[in-house]
C-alpha positions as CSV (number, residue, x, y, z in Angstrom):
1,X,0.0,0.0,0.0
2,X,2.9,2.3,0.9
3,X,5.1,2.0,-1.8
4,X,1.6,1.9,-4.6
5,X,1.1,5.4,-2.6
6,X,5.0,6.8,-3.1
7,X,4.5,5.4,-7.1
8,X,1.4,7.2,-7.5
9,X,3.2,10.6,-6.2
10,X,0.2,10.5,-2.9
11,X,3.0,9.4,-0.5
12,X,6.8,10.7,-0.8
13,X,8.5,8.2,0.5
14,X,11.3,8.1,-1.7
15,X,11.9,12.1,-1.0
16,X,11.8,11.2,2.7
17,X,14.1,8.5,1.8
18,X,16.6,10.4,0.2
19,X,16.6,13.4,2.5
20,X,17.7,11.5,5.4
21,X,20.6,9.8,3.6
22,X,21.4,13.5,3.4
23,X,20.4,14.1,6.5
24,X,23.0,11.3,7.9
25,X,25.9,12.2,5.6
26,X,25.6,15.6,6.8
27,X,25.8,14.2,10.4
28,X,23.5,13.7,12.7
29,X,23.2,15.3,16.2
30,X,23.3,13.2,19.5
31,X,19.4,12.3,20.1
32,X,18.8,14.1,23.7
33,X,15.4,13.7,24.7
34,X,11.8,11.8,24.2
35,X,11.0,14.0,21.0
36,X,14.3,13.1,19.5
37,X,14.3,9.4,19.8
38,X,10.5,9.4,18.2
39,X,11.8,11.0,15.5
40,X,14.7,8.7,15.0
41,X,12.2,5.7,15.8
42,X,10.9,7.4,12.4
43,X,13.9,7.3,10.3
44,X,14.9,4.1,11.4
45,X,12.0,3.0,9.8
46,X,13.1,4.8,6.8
47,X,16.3,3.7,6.7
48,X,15.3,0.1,6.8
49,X,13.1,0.8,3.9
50,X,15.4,2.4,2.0
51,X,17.8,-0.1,2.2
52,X,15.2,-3.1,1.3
53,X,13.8,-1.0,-1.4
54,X,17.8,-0.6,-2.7
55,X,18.2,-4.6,-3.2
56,X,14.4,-6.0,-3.7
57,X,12.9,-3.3,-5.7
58,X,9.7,-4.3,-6.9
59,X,10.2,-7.6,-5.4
60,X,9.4,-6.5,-2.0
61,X,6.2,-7.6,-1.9
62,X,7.7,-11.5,-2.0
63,X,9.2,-11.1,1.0
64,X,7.5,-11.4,3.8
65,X,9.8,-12.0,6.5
66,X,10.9,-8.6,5.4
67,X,7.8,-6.5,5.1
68,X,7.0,-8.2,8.8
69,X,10.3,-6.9,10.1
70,X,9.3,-3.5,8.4
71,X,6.1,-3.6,10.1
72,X,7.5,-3.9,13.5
73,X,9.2,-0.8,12.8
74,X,6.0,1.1,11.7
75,X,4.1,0.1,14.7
76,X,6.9,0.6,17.3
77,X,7.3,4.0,15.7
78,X,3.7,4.8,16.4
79,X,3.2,3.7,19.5
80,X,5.9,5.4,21.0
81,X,5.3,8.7,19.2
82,X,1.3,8.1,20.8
83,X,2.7,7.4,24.0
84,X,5.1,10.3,24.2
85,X,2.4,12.7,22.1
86,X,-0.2,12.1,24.9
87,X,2.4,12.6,27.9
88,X,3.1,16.3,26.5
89,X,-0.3,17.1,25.7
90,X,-1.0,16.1,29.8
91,X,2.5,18.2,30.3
92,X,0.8,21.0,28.7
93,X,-2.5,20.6,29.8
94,X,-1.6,20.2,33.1
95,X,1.6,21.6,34.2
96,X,1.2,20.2,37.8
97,X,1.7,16.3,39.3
98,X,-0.1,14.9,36.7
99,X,1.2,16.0,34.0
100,X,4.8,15.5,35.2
101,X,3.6,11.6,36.4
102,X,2.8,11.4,32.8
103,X,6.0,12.2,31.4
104,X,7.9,10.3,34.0
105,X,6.0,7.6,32.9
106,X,6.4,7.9,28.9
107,X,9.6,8.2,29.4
108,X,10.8,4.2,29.9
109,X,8.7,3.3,27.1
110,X,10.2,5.3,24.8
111,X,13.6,4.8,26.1
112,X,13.1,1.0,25.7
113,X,11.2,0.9,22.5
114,X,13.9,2.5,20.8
115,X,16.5,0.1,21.6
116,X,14.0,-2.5,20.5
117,X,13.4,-0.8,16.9
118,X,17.2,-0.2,16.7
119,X,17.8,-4.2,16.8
120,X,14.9,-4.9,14.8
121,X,16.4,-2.5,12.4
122,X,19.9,-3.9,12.5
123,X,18.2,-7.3,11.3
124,X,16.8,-6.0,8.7
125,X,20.3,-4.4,7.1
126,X,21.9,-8.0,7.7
127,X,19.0,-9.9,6.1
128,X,20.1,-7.3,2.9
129,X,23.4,-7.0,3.5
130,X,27.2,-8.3,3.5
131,X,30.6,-7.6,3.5
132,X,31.8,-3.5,3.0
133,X,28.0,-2.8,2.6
134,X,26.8,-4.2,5.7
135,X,29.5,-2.7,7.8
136,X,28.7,0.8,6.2
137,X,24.9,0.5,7.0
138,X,25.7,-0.6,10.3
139,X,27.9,2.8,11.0
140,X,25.2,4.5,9.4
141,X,21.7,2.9,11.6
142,X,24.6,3.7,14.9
143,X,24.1,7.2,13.9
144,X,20.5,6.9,14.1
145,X,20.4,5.9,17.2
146,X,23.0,8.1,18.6
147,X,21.6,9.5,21.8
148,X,21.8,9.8,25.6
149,X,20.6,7.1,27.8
150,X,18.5,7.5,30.9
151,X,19.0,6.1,34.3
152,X,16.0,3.4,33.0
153,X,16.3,1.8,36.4
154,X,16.4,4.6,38.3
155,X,13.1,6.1,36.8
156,X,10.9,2.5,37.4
157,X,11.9,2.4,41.1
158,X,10.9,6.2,41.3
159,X,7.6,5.4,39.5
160,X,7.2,2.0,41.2
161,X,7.3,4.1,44.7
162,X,4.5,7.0,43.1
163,X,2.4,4.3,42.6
164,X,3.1,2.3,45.9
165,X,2.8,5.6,47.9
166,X,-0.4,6.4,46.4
167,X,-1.7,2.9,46.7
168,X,-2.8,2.6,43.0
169,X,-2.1,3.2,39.7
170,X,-1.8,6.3,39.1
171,X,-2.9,8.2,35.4
């Protein structure tokens, strides 16, 4: 459906494509927050495509193992831009407690899920890969996924005591 869409000129994924090869040649910055690594859940998703498009073309379809791997990527990248998209609008919304429990609790999801897209990605580049190639790609998905990490444990004990001190979930 996606790639009928970017033929037909109704979806530019090919643009999108090629600006973020340029985008990554011209170097990327270190991802620093939630927003950041939402975004790059988006280009890893890109990237992927990009580099299955590059070596199955129109054959794409056929593989299935592929377009499921692809998928995972699509999905991931949506949940956790929903997930972080409905923390900030409770940021905003409501700049008290609740807003901030939000975040604090948006923020391992995202954290996680982006390590999770990244290996799903890197599968993809070796399923499509070898050699020079693969080793390039590799460097290149890296700098994707360039950012700083939180204290993930840190922020679950913190949340698991706001929940525990308030004596349920809290939303």
């Amino acid at each position: 459906m996606l790639m009928r869409r970017d033929a037909q000129g109704r979806l530019l994924l090919s643009d999108a494509i090629a600006a973020l090869g340029e985008r990554i040649d011209a170097g990327l910055p270190e991802r620093v927050d939630a927003a950041d690594l939402v975004q790059a859940s988006k280009d890893l998703f890109l990237f992927a495509l990009g580099t299955v498009l590059d070596k199955h073309g129109d054959t794409l379809m056929e593989k299935q193992d592929l377009l499921g791997r692809l998928t995972d990527l699509a999905i991931g990248s949506f949940a956790m831009e929903s997930v972080w998209a409905r923390a900030e609008k409770a940021r905003r919304k409501d700049s008290g407690s609740a807003g901030g429990v939000k975040e604090q609790l948006s923020r391992p999801i995202v954290y996680e899920t982006i390590e999770r897209l990244g290996l799903i990605a890197g599968q993809v580049i070796a399923a499509v890969a070898a050699g020079d190639n693969l080793a390039r790609l590799r460097g290149r998905l890296f700098e994707l996924v360039k950012y700083t990490p939180i204290d993930g444990i840190s922020l679950n004990r913190e949340i698991a005591a706001r929940i525990c001190e308030a004596g349920k979930y809290i939303a």
